[in-house]
C-alpha positions as CSV (number, residue, x, y, z in Angstrom):
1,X,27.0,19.4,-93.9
2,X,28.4,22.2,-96.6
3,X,28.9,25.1,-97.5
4,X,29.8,26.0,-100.9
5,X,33.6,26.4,-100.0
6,X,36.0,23.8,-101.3
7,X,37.5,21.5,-98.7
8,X,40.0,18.8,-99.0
9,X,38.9,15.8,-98.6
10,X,38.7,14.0,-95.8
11,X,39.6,10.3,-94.7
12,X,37.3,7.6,-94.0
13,X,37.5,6.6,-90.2
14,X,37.6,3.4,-88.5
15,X,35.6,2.5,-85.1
16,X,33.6,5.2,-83.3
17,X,36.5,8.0,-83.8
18,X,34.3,10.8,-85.3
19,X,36.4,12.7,-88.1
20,X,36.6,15.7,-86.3
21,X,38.4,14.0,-83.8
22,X,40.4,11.5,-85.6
23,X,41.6,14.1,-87.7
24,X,41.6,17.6,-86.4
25,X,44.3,18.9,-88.5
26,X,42.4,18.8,-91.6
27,X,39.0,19.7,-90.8
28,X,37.9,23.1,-91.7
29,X,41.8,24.0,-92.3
30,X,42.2,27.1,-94.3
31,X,42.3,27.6,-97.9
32,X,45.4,28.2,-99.6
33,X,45.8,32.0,-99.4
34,X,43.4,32.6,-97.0
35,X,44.5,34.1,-93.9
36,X,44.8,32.1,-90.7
37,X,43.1,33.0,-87.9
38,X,43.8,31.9,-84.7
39,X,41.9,33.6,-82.1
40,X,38.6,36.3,-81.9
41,X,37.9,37.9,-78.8
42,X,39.2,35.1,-77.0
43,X,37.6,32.5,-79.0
44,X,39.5,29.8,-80.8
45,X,39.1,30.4,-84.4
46,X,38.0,26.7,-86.5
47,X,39.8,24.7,-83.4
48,X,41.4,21.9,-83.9
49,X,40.4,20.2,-81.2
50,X,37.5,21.7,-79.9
51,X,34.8,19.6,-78.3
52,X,31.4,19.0,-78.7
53,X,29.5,21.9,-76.6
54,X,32.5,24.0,-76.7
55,X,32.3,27.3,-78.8
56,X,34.6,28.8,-81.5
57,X,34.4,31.1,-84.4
58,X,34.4,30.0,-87.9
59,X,36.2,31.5,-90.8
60,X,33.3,34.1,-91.6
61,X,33.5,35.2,-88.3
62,X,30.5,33.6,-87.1
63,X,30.6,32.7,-82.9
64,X,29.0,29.0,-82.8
65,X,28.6,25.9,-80.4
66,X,30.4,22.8,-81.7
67,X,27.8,20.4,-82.9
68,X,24.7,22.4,-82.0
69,X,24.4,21.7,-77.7
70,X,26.8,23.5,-75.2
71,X,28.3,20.7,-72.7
72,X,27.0,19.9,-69.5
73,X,28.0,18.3,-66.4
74,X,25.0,16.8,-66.1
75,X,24.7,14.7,-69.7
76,X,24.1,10.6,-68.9
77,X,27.1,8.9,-70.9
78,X,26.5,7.2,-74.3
79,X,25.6,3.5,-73.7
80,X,28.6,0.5,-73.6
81,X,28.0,-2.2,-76.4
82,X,26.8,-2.4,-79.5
83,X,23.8,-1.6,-81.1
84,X,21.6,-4.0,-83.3
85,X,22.8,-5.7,-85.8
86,X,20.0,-3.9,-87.7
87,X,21.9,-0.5,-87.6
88,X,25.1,-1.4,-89.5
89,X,25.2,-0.7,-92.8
90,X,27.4,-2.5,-95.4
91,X,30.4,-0.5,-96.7
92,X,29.8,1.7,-99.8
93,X,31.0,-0.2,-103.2
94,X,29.9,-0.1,-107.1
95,X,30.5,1.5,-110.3
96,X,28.3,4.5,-109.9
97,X,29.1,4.9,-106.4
98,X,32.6,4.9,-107.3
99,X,32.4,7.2,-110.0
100,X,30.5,10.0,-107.7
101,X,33.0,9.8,-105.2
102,X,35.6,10.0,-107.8
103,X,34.2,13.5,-109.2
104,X,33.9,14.6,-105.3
105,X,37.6,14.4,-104.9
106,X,38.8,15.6,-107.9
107,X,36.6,18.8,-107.8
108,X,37.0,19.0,-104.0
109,X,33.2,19.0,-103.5
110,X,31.1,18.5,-100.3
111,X,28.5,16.5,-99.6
112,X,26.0,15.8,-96.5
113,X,26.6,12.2,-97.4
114,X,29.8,12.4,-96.3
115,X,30.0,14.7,-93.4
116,X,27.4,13.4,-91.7
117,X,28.8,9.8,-92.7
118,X,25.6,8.8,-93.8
119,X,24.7,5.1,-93.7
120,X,22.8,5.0,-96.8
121,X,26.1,7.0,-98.9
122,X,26.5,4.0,-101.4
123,X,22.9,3.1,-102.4
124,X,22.1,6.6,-102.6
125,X,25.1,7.3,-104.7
126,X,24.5,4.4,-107.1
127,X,21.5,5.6,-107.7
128,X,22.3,9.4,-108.4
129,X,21.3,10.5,-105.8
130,X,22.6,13.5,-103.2
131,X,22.0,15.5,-100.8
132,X,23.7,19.4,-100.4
133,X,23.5,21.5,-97.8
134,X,22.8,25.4,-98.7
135,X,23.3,28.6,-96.7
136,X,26.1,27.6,-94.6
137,X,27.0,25.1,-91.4
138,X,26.1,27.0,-88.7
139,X,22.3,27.1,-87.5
140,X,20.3,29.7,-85.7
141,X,17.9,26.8,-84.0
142,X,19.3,24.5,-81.7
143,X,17.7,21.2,-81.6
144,X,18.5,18.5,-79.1
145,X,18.4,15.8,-81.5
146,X,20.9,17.3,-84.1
147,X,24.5,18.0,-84.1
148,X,24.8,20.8,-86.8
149,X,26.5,23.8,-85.3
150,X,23.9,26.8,-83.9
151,X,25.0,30.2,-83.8
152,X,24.2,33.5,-85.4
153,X,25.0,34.1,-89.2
154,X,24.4,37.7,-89.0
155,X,23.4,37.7,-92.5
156,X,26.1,35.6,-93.9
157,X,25.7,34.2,-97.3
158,X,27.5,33.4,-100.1
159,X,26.6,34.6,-103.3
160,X,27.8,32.0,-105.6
161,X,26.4,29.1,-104.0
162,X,23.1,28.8,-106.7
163,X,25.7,28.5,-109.4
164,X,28.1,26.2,-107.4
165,X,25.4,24.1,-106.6
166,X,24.4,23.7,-110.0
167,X,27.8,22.9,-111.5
168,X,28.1,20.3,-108.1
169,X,25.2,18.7,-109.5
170,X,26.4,18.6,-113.0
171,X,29.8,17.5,-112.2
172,X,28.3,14.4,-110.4
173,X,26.0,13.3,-112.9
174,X,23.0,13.0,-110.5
175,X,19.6,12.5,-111.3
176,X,18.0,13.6,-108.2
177,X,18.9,16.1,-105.4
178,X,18.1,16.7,-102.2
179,X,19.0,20.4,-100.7
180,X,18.7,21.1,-97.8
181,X,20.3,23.4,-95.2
182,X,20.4,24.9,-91.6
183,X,17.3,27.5,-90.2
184,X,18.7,31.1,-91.2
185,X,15.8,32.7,-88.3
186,X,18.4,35.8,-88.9
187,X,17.4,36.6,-92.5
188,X,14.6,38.6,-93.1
189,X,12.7,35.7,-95.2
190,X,14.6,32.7,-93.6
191,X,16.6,32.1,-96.8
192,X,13.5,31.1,-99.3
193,X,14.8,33.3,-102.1
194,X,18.7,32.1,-101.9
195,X,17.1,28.4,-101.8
196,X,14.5,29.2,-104.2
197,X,17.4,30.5,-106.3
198,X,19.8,27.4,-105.7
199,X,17.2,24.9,-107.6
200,X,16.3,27.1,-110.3
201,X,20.1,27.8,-111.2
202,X,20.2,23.8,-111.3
203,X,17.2,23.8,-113.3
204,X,18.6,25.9,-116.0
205,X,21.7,24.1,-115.8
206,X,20.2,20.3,-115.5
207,X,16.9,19.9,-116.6
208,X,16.5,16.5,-116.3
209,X,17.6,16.2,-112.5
210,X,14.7,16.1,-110.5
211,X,15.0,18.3,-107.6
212,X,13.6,18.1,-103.5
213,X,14.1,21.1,-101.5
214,X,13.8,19.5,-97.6
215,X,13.9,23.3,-95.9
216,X,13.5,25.6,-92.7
217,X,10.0,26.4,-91.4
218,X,10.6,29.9,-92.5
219,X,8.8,31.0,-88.9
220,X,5.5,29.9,-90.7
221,X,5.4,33.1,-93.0
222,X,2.9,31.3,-96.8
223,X,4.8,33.7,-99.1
224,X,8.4,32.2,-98.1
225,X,7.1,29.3,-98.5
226,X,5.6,30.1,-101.9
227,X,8.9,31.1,-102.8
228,X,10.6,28.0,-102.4
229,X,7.4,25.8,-103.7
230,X,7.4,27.8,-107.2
231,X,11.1,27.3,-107.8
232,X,10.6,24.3,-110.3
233,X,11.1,21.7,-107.8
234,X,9.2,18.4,-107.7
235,X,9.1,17.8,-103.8
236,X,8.7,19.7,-100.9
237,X,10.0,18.8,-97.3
238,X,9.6,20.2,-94.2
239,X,10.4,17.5,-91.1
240,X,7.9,17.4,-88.5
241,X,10.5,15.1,-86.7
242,X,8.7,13.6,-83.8
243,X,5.1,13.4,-82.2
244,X,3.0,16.3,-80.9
245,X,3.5,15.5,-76.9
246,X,7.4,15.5,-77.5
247,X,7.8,18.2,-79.9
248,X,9.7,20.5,-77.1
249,X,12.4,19.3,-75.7
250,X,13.2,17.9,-79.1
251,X,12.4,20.7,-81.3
252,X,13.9,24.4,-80.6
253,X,12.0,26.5,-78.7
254,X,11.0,28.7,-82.2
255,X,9.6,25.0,-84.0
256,X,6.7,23.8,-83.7
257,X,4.5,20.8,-84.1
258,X,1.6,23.0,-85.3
259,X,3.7,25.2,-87.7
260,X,5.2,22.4,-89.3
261,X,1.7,21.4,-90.2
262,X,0.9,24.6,-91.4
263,X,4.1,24.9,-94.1
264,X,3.2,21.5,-95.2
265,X,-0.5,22.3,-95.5
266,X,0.3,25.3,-97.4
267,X,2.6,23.6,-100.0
268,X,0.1,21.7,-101.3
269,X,-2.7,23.8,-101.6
270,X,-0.2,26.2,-103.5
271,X,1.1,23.9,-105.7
272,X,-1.2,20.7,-105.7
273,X,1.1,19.2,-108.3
274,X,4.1,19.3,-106.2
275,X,4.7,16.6,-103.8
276,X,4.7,17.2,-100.2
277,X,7.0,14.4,-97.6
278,X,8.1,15.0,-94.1
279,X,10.1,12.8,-91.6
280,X,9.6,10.9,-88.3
281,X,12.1,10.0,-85.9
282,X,11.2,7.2,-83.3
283,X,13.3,5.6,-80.5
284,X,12.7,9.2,-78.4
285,X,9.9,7.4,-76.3
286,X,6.6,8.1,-78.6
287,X,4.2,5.3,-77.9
288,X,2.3,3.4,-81.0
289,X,-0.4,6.1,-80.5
290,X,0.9,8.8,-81.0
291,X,3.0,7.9,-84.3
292,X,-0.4,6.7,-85.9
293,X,-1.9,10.0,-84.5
294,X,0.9,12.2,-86.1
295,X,0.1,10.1,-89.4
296,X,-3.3,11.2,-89.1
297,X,-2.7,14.7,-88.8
298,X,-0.5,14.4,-91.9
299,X,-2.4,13.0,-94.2
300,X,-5.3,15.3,-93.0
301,X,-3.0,18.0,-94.6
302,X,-2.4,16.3,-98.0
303,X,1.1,15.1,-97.1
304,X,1.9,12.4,-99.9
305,X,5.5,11.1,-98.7
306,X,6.4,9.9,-95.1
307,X,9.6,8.1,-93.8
308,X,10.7,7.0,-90.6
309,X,13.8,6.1,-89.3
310,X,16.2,5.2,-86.2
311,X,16.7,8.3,-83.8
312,X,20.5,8.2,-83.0
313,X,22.3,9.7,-80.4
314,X,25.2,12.3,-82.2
315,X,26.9,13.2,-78.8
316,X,26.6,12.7,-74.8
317,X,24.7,16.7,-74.7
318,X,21.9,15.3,-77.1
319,X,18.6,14.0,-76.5
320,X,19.3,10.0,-75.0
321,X,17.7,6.9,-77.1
322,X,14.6,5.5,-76.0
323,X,14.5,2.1,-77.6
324,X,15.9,0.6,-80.3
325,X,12.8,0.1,-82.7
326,X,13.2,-3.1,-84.9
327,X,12.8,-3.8,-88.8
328,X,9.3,-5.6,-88.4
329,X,7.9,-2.9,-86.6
330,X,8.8,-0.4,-88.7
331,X,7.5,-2.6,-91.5
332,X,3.8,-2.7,-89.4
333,X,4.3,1.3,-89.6
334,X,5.0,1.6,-93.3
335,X,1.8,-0.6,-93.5
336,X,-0.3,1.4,-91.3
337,X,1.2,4.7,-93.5
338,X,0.1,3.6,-96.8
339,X,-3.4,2.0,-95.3
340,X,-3.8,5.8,-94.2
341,X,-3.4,6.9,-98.0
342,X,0.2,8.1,-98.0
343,X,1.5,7.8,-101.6
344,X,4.7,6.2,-100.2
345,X,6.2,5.7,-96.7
346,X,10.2,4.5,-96.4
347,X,10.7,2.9,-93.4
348,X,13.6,1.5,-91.6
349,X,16.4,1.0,-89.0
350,X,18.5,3.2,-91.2
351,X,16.1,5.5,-93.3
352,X,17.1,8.8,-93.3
353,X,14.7,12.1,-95.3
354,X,16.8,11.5,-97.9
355,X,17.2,7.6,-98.2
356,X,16.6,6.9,-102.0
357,X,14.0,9.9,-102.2
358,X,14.2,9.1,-106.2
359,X,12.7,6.2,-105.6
360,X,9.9,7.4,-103.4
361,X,8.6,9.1,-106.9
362,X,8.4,5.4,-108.2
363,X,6.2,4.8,-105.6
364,X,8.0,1.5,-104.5
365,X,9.0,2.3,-101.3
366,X,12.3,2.6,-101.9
367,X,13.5,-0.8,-103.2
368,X,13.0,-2.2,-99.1
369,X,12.0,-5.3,-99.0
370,X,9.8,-6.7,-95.5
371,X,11.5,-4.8,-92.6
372,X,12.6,-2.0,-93.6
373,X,15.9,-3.9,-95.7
374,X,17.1,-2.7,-98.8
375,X,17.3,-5.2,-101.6
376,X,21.0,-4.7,-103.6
C-alpha cells in the first residue's frame, strides 16, 4: 500500500518474515527533517515493532489497528507446512521489470506491488503495468480478509497526490494503471473527486496510459460514482469479493453484497463504453453454487471483466482458509465465466484484481494458459 510520501526503499525478505518484522527499523521511519514522534496519548507513534492487532498512531496523527484486525486470544494459528506447489510464484526477473524497479528506487516511489509483495510483481511489471494506492494506508472499513490498516482519517488527505501520481506514472513508463485505495467512509463523498482527480491529472500528463480505477463503494451514493466513471478512465472496478451467503463476516459491516451490485450496475449504464470488472475470492468455503450464482448476478448487471483468485490468510486475526482450490478448477470456472457472456475472466491460484488487467482489454485472458498458469 501507498501514500504519496517518499519512503526508502525497502529490502526483499527471505522465508515467511514479513517486512515489517524483518525490518522494523526502516518501515515507516521518518523523513529527513520531519519531526519524530514517539508517543500520542499513550500510543506508540509508527512503532517499530508493533504487532498485527495492536494499535498506534501514524505520522498524520491518525489512531489505527496494525494490519486492519485487533488481536484476539481466541484466533486458530496459521497452518504448519507448505502450501501447493501451485501458490509459489517464480522470482521477478527481465529487462522491463528491471528497469521499473530501477526508476522505483531512484525516485523513492511506492508501489502496492511491492508492499503487499505481490506474486504477480514481475509479469505485471514487464508488461507496464502497476498498481497505486490513493488517499492514504489507513482504512475506515475493516474487513476480515484484508490486512490494510483501519482507522479514522478524520479528513486527511494529501493535496499533491493527483500530480504525484501522474509524474509516478510517467517516471515508470507504464502503459496501464491500476489505482486503487483504502474506503475513506469519513469524507463527505468517500474520496470520488480526489480519485476522480488522480486519473485525470495522469491523463493530461500521459495520454496514452490506459487507466483502471478499482475503488470504494462510495456507501452506494450514483453521483460519486459518476464522478469517478467520467474521469477518462477505461475500466471501472468495484470487488464484490465473495458470494452472497458469506458476504458478512467477510465484508465490513457497512459493505454489502447488494450495494456492490448496485455501483457496478450503475457504471455501466452511465458510461456503457467504459468497462466494468469485479473480483472473487474463493477458498472461504463458497460451494460450486454459489460462485456460478454470484456470476449470474454479475452478468445480469452488465459486468464485462471477472477474476478469481486464491483467498490467503494475511495474519492469525483474519478470516482462516477453507480449501486450497486447484488450477483445473479454476480453469472449469473461467470456462463457466465466459460461457455466461463475460468479455474476459482471469483465473488462477495466484490471480489477483490487478493480475495483467492490460491484458484483460485484449481479451486473452491474460496470457494463462489451461489452469490458470501464465505462459512467459
Amino acid at each position: 500500500m501507498c501514500s504519496w510520501r517518499p519512503r526508502r526503499p525497502s529490502p526483499s525478505v527471505p522465508g515467511n518474515t514479513t517486512e515489517r518484522e524483518a525490518h522494523p527499523s526502516q518501515y515507516n521511519a521518518p523523513l529527513e527533517g520531519e519531526p519524530a514522534m514517539t508517543d500520542f496519548k499513550g500510543i506508540p507513534v509508527v512503532p517499530r515493532a508493533t504487532r498485527s492487532g495492536e494499535k498506534y498512531v501514524t505520522p498524520q496523527g491518525i489512531t489505527a489497528i496494525k494490519d486492519g484486525i485487533k488481536a484476539t486470544a481466541a484466533a486458530p494459528a496459521l497452518p504448519a507446512g507448505r502450501k501447493p506447489a501451485w501458490l509459489r510464484a517464480p522470482m521477478p526477473a527481465g529487462r522491463r521489470f528491471d528497469a521499473v524497479r530501477q526508476a522505483v528506487r531512484e525516485h523513492r516511489l511506492a508501489t502496492v506491488c511491492e508492499e503487499a509483495r505481490c506474486p504477480n510483481i514481475g509479469e505485471c511489471w514487464n508488461a507496464g503495468t502497476a498498481t497505486l494506492m490513493l488517499m492514504g494506508e489507513v482504512c475506515t472499513r475493516a474487513c476480515r480478509f484484508c490486512a490494510v490498516d483501519t482507522g479514522n482519517p478524520r479528513g486527511w488527505l494529501d493535496a499533491e497526490e493527483p500530480g504525484n501520481a501522474a509524474r509516478t506514472v510517467e517516471l515508470m513508463g507504464l502503459r496501464y494503471v491500476v489505482l486503487t485505495s483504502v474506503n475513506r467512509d469519513d469524507l463527505d463523498d468517500g474520496g470520488a473527486a480526489h480519485f476522480a482527480a488522480c486519473v485525470r491529472e495522469i491523463k493530461r500528463l500521459c495520454p496514452q496510459t490506459a487507466v483502471e480505477a478499482l475503488t470504494p463503494d462510495f456507501q452506494g451514493v450514483p453521483g460519486h460514482v459518476e464522478t469517478v466513471v467520467a474521469s477518462g478512465l477505461e475500466v471501472f472496478a468495484q470487488n464484490v469479493e465473495t458470494v452472497r451467503r458469506l458476504t458478512h463476516p467477510v465484508r465490513d459491516p457497512r459493505a454489502s453484497y447488494e450495494q456492490t451490485l448496485a455501483v457496478l450496475g450503475h457504471a455501466k449504464r452511465y458510461r456503457p463504453g467504459v468497462l466494468t470488472k469485479t473480483s472473487l475470492m474463493l477458498g472461504l468455503g463458497e460451494t460450486d453454487e454459489e460462485i456460478l450464482a454470484t456470476m449470474d448476478d454479475l452478468r445480469g448487471i452488465g459486468v464485462d471483466i471477472l477474476t478469481l483468485g486464491q483467498y490467503l490468510r494475511p495474519t492469525v486475526n483474519h478470516l482462516a482458509v477453507q480449501r486450497f482450490v486447484a488450477p483445473e478448477e479454476f480453469e472449469r470456472y473461467r470456462a463457466a465465466a465466459l460461457g455466461r457472456g463475460f468479455v474476459e475472466c482471469v483465473a488462477g491460484p495466484l490471480v489477483r484484481s490487478s493480475y495483467r488487467a492490460e491484458q484483460a482489454l485484449e481479451r486473452n485472458n491474460a496470457g494463462l494458459g489451461a489452469g490458470g498458469v501464465a505462459s512467459r
